[in-house]
C-alpha positions as CSV (number, residue, x, y, z in Angstrom):
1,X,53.2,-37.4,16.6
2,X,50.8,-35.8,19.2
3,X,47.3,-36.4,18.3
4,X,44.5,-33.3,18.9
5,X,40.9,-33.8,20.2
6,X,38.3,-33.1,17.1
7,X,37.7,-29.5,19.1
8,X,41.6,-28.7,20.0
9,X,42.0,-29.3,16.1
10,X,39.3,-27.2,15.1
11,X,40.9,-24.3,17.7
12,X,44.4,-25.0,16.6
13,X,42.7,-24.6,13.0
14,X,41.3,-21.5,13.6
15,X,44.8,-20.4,15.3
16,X,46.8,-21.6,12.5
17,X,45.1,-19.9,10.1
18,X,45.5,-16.8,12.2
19,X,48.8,-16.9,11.6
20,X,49.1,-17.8,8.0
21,X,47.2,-14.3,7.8
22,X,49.7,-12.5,9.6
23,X,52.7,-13.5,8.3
24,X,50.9,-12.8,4.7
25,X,50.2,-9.7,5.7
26,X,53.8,-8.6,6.9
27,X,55.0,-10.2,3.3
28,X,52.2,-8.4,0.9
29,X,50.5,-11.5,-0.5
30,X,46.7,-12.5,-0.2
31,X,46.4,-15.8,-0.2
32,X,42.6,-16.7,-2.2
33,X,42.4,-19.5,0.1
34,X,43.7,-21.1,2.9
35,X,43.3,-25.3,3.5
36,X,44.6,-27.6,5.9
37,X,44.1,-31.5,5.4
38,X,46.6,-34.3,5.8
39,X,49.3,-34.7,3.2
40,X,51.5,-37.6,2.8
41,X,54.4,-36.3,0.8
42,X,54.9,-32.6,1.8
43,X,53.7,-30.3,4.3
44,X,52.7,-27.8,2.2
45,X,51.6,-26.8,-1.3
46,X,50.7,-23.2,-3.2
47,X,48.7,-23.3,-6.1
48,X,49.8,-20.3,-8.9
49,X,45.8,-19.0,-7.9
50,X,46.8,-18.1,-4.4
51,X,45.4,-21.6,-2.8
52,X,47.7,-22.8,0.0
53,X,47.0,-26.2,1.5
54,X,48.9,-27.4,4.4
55,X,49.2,-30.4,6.3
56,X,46.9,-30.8,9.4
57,X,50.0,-32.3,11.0
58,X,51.3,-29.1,11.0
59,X,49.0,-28.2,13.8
60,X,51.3,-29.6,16.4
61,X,54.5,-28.7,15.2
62,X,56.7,-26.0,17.0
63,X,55.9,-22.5,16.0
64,X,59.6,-22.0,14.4
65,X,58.4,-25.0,12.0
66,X,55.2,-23.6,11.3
67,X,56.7,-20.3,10.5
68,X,59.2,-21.8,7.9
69,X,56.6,-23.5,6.4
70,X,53.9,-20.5,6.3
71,X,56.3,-18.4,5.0
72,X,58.1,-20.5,2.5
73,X,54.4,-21.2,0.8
74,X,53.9,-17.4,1.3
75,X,57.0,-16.5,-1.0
76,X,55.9,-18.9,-3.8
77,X,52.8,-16.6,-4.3
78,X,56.0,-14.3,-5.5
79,X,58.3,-16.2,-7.0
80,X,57.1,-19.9,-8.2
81,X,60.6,-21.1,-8.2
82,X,63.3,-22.0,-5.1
83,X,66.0,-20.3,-6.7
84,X,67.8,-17.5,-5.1
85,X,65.9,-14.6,-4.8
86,X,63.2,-16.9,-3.4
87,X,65.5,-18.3,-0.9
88,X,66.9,-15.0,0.0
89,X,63.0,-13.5,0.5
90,X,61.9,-16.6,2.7
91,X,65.4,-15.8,4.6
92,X,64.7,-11.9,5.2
93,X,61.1,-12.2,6.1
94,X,62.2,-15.2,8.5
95,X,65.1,-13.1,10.1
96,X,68.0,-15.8,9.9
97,X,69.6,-14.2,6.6
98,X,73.4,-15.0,8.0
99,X,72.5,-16.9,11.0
100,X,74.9,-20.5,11.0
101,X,71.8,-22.4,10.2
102,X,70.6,-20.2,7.1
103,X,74.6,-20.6,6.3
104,X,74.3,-24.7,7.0
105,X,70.8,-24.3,4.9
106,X,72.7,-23.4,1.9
107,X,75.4,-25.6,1.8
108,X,72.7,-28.6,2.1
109,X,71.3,-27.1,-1.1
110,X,74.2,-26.9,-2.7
111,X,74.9,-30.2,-1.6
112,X,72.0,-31.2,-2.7
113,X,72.2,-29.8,-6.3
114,X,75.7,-31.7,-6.3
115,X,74.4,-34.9,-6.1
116,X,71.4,-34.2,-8.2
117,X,73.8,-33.2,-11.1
118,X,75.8,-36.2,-10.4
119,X,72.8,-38.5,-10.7
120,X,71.3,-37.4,-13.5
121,X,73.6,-35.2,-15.4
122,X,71.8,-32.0,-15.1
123,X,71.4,-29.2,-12.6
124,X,68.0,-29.1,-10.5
125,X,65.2,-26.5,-11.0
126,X,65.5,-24.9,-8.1
């Protein structure tokens, strides 16, 4: 993982949060607040008052990443849940709605879901 300067952070900061703004803005959300500090577990979070908090890490991560990221946390200030019309929305407002890899996406859900029900005898939350 490529490690920024304490000033290239600050700038890539600054950038980053640029972009959340944009994409927000092209969606029709207004995010309360917007936070970047390292995460351990996910690279992203959205609180249900319009706080998003995403991973510093994030920072040097290609552009298509950051994108899927912004605007998957972007969505939940929508819809809370990953269920279909969510997934749909974050596919739309990314462009890839029946591209192969929004097609390979939703088998690895489904594939997912499979072996969650297998596992613990229900069907996920998503």
């Amino acid at each position: 993982m490529t490690r920024l300067s304490e000033l290239e952070e600050r700038v890539a900061a600054d950038v980053f949060k640029v972009e959340v703004r944009r994409w927000a803005q092209q969606i029709g959300v207004e995010p309360k607040e917007i936070h970047l500090r390292p995460m351990k577990r996910k690279w992203a979070s959205a609180s249900s008052a319009g706080r998003l908090t995403f991973d510093t890490d994030l920072l040097t991560e290609p552009s298509d990443r950051r994108a899927e990221i912004i605007v998957h946390e972007l969505v939940h200030l929508k819809i809370g849940n990953h269920g279909p019309l969510f997934r749909n929305l974050v596919r739309a407002h990314l462009g890839y709605v029946s591209s192969p890899q929004a097609i390979g996406r939703e088998l690895e859900d489904r594939r997912d879901a499979e072996k969650w029900t297998a596992l613990s005898g229900s069907a996920p939350d998503v």
